[in-house]
FIKOLDO-591733 format. One record per residue (C-alpha): residue in one letter; x, y, z. Coordinates in nm, 3 decimals. Each point is the difference from the previous one (the first is absolute). Layout:
REC r       u       v       w
REC A       X       Y       Z
...
This chain:
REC r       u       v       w
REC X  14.169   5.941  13.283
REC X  -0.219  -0.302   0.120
REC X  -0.095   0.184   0.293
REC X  -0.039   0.336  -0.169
REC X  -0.251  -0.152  -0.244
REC X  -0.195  -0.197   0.337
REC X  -0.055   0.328   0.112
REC X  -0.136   0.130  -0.330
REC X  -0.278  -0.273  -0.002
REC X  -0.102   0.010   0.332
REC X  -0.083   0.379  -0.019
REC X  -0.190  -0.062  -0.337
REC X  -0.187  -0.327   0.149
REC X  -0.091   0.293   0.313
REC X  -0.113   0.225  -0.276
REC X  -0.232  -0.255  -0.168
REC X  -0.128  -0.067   0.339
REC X  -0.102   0.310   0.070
REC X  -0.162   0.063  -0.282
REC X  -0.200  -0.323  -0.031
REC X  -0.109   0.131   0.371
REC X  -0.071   0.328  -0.063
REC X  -0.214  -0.122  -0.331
REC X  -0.197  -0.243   0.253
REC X  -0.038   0.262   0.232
REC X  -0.202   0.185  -0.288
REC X  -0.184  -0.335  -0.156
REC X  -0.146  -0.022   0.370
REC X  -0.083   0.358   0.033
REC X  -0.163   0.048  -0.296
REC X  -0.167  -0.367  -0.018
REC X  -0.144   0.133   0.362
REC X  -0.127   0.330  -0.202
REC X  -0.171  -0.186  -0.258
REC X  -0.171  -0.276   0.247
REC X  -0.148   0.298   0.177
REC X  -0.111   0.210  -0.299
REC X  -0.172  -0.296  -0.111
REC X  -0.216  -0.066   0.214
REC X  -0.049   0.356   0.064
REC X  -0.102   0.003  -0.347
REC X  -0.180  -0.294   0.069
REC X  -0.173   0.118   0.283
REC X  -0.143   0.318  -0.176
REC X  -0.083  -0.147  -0.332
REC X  -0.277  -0.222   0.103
REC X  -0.305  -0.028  -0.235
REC X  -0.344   0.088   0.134
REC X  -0.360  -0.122  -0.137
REC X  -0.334   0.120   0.055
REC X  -0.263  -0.262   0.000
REC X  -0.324   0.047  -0.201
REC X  -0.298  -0.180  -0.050
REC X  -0.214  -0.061  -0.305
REC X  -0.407   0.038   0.034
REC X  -0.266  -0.007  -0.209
REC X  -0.190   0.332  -0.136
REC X  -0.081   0.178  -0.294
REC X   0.249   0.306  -0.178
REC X  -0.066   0.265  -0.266
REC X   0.233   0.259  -0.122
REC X  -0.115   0.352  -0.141
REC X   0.122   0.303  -0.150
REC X  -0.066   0.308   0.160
REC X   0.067   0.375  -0.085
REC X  -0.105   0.327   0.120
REC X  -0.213   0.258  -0.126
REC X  -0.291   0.280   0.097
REC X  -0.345   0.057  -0.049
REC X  -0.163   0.250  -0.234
REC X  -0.334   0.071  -0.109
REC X  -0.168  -0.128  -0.261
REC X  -0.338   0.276  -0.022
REC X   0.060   0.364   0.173
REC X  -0.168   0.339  -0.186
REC X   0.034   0.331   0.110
REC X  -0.330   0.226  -0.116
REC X   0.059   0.373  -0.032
REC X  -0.262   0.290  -0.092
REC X  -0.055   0.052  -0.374
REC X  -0.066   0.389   0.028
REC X  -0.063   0.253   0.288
REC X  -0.297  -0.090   0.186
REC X  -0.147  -0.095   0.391
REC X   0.005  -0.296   0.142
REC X  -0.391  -0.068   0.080
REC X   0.020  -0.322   0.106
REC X   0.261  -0.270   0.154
REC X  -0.173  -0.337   0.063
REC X   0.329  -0.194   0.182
REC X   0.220   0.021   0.227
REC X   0.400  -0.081   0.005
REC X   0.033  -0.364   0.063
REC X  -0.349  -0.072  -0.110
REC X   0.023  -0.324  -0.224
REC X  -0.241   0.091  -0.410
REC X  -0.103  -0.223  -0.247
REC X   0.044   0.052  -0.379
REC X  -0.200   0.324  -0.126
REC X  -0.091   0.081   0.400
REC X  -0.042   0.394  -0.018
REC X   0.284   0.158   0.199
REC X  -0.113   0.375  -0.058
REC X  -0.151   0.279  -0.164
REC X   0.064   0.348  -0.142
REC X  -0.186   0.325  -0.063
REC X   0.126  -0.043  -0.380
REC X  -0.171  -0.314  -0.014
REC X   0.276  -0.252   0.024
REC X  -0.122  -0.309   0.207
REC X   0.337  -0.244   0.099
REC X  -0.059  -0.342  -0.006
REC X   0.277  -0.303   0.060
REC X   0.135  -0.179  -0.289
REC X   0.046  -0.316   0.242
REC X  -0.070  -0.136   0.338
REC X   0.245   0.116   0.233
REC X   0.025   0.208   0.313
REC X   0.043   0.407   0.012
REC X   0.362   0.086   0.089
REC X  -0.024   0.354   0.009
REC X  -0.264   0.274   0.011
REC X   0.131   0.310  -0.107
REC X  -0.345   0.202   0.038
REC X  -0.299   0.100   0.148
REC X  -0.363   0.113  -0.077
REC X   0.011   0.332  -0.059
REC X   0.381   0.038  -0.117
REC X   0.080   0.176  -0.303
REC X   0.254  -0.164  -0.279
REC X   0.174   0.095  -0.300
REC X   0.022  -0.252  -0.307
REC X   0.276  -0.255   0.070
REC X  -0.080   0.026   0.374
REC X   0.096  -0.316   0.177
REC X  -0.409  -0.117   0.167
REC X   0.019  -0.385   0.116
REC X   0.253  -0.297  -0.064
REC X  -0.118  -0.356  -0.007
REC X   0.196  -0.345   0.065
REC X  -0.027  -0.341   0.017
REC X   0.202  -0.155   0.257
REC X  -0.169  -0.325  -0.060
REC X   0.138  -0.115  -0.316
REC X   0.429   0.090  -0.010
REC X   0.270  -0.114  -0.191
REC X   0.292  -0.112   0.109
REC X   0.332   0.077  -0.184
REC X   0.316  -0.202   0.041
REC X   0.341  -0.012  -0.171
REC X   0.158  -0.381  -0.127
REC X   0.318  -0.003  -0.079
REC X   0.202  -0.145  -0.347
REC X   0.079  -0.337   0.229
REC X  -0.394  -0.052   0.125
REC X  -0.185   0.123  -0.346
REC X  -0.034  -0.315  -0.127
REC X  -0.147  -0.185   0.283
REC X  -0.295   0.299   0.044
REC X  -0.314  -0.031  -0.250
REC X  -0.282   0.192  -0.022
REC X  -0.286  -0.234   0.191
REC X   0.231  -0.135   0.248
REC X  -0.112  -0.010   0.362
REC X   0.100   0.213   0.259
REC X  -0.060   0.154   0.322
REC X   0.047   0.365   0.108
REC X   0.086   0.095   0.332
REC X  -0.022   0.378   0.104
REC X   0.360   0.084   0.232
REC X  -0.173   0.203   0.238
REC X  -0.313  -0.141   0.033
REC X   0.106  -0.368  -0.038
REC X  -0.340  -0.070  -0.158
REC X   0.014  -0.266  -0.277
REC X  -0.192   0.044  -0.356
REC X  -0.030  -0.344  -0.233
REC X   0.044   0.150  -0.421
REC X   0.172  -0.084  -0.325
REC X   0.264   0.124  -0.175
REC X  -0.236   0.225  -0.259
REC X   0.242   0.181  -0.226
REC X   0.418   0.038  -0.070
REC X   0.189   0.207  -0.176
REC X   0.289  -0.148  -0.202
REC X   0.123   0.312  -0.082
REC X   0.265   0.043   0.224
REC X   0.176   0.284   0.275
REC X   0.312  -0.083   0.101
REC X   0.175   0.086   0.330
REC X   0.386  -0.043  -0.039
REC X   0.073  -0.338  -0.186
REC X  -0.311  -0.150   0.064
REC X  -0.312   0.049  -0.157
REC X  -0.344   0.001   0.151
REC X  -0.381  -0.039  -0.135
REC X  -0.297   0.149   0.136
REC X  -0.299  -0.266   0.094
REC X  -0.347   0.080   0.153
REC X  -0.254  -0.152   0.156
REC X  -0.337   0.092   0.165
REC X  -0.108   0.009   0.344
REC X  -0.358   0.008   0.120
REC X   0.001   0.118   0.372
REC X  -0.274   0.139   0.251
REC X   0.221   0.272   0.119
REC X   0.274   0.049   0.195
REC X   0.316   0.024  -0.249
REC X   0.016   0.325  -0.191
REC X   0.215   0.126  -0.373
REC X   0.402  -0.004   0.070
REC X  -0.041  -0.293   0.290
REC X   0.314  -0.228  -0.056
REC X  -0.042  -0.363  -0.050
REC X   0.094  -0.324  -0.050
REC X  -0.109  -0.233  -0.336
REC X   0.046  -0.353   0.072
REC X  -0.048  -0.228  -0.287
REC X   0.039  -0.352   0.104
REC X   0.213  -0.248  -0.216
REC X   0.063  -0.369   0.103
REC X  -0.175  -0.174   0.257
REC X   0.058  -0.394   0.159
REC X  -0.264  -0.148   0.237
REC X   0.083  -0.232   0.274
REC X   0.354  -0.091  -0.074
REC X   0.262  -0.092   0.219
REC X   0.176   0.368   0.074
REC X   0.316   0.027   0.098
REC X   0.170   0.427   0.157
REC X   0.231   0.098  -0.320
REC X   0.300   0.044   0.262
REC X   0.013  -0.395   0.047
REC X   0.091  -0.048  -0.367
REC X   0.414   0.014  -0.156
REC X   0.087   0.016  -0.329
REC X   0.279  -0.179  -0.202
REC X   0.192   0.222  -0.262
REC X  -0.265  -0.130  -0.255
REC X  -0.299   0.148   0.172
REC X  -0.121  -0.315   0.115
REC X  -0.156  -0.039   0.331
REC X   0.054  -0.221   0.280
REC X  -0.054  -0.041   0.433
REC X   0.214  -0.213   0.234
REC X  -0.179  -0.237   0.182
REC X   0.111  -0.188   0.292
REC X   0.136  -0.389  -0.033
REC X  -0.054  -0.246   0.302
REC X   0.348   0.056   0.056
REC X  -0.079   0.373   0.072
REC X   0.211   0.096  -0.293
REC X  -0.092   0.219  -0.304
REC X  -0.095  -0.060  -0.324
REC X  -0.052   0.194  -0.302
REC X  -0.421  -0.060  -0.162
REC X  -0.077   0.193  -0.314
REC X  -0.336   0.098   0.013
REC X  -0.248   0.138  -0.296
REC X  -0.139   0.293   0.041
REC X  -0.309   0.222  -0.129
REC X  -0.181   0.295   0.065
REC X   0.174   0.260   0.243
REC X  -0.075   0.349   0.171
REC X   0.300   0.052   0.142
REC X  -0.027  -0.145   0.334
REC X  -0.128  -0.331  -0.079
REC X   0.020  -0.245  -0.252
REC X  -0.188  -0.302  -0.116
REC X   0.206  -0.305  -0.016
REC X  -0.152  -0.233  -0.307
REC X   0.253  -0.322   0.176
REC X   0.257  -0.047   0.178
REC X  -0.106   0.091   0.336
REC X  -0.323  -0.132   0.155
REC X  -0.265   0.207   0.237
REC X   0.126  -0.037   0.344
REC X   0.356  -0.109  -0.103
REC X   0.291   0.217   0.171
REC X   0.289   0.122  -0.219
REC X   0.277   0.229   0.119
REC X   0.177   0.325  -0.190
REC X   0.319   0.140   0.112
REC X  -0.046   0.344   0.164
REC X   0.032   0.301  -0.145
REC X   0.354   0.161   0.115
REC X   0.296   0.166  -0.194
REC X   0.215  -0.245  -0.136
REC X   0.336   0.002  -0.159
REC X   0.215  -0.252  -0.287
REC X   0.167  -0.123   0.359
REC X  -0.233  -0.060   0.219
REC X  -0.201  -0.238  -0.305
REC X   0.364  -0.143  -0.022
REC X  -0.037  -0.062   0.404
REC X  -0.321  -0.106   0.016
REC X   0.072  -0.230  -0.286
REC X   0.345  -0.165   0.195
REC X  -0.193   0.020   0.403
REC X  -0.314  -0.101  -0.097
REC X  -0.159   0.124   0.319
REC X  -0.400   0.053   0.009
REC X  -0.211   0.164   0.270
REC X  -0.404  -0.005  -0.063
REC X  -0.228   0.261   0.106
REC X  -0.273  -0.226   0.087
REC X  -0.351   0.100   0.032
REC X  -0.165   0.168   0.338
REC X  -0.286  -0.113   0.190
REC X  -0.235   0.109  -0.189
REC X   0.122  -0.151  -0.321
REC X   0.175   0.281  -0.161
REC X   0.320   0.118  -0.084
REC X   0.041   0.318   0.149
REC X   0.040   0.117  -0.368
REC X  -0.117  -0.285  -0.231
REC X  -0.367  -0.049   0.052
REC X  -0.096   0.350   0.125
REC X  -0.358   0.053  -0.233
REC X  -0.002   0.376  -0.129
REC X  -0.196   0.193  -0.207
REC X   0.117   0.135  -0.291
REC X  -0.127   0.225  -0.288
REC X   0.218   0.095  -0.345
REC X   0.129   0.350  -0.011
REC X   0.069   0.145  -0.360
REC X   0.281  -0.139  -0.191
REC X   0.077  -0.264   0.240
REC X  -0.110  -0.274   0.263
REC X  -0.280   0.159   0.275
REC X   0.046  -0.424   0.208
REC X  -0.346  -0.200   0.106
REC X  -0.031  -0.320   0.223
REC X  -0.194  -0.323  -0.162
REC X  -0.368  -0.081   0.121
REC X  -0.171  -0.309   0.024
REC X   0.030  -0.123   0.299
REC X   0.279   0.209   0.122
REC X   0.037   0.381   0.114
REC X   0.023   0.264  -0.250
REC X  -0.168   0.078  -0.308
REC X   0.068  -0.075  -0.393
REC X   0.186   0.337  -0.091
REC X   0.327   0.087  -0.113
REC X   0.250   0.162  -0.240
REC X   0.214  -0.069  -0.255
């Protein structure tokens, strides 16, 4: 029985063996795995920075919305009874001041402007004959326009009648300084938002005409020579508050809040925290996922993109000119001292 039972533990000793072996086997296999997916992982989660660079300039925001020219004097003169036309004393395009004589009939009716403008149409000549109601001569003045434009429920309270603005013809590209003159609180509503109707005047020497689109730009905040810092260099904690990594001696990271005030979108003014000239770093904009922040967070790896020769991130300090479109940001660059313009949208 002795040997019988020798036998019995020897083949279960073999067993354990085997199994310890075989469960080695797969520690190593797997540990191997895990060692390469790392750094894999490792490898491809690296963090990137752009560099930017504060400078001194001045900002402004605006609000801008679109809307079309119409005229503000136009009449249309027509024949009060049958008659001839004896006499016509202008031409089409010829520019009349008030009570200039346009024409005159056989029945005695003498035409005369109401206001200074310029003759549209002519729609006879001496010698014609007309019934009553007869279209003869239409007068306009191209001079003095209005300008219609729609604001929105969200912009209403920021637009007042007497605020400042500048009208820019689409086509034409010319650029008319007026006031807001009039609104209309009563609103029209387009889906779920509701809009009201504002005017203002424009006093041009030709060139735009009635039904012309353009754009209204009333101006809102404005900073002059601050320290300016691109919008894309700032992060925000889950509180909304601001803040820029700047670079230690060590060449690590760390986190600045910074204040910040007026804004058009594409750059900011930075009340403290970051000085003109001072460098501060953002981390590029690319998708990212609840495991590669857990990555980044465990490797810690950082690769800059440094500025070029010529002092610029190839996407950081590019200067562009931007104008608000309706409803939304149309982007502006700061002046002073810098490229660009003051400009910009909400």
């Amino acid at each position: 029985m002795s040997e019988t039972r020798t036998r019995k533990n020897g083949k279960k000793k073999k067993r354990i063996l085997r199994r310890i072996l075989v469960a080695l086997i797969l520690l190593a296999v797997l540990g191997g795995a895990g060692v390469y997916t790392w750094a894999r992982l490792r490898d491809q989660y690296t963090v990137t920075y752009d560099e930017y660079t504060a400078t001194t300039g001045s900002i402004s925001n605006s609000l801008s919305f679109t809307g079309s020219l119409a005229l503000k004097d136009s009449a249309t003169y027509t024949a009060s009874g049958k008659a001839t036309v004896r006499n016509v004393y202008v031409s089409e395009g010829d520019r009349v001041k008030k009570n200039a004589r346009l024409m005159r009939l056989s029945s005695g009716q003498t035409v005369t402007a109401d206001f200074s403008g310029q003759v549209n149409q002519l729609s006879v000549s001496a010698g014609d004959e007309v019934a009553a109601g007869d279209t003869l001569v239409q007068i306009a003045d191209f001079e003095h326009m209005q300008v219609s434009f729609r604001v929105d429920e969200y912009d209403i309270s920021d637009v007042h009648v007497g605020d400042r603005c500048t009208i820019t013809a689409t086509a034409t590209e010319k650029v008319f300084e007026s006031t807001v003159r009039s609104i209309n609180y009563i609103s029209s509503s387009t889906g779920n938002v509701a809009y009201y109707t504002a005017t203002a005047d424009l006093e041009g020497d030709g060139g735009v005409y009635p039904g012309m689109q353009v754009t209204v730009t009333i101006p809102q905040e404005e900073a002059v020579d601050v320290v300016v810092l691109k919008a894309d260099a700032l992060s925000f904690t889950l509180e909304n508050k601001a803040f820029v990594y700047k670079m230690k001696e060590d060449e690590t990271l760390e986190k600045t809040e910074v204040e910040i005030g007026v804004s058009n979108g594409n750059y900011v003014e930075i009340r403290s925290g970051v000085a003109s000239g001072e460098k501060v770093y953002a981390v590029s904009k690319q998708k990212e996922d609840s495991l590669n922040s857990l990555l980044t967070g465990m490797f810690g790896q950082q690769q800059f993109n440094r500025q070029n020769r010529n002092g610029q991130n190839r996407n950081s300090q590019n200067w562009e000119n931007r104008q608000n479109g309706y409803g939304g940001n149309a982007p502006g660059a700061p002046s002073g001292g810098n490229p660009g313009g003051n400009g910009g949208a909400r």
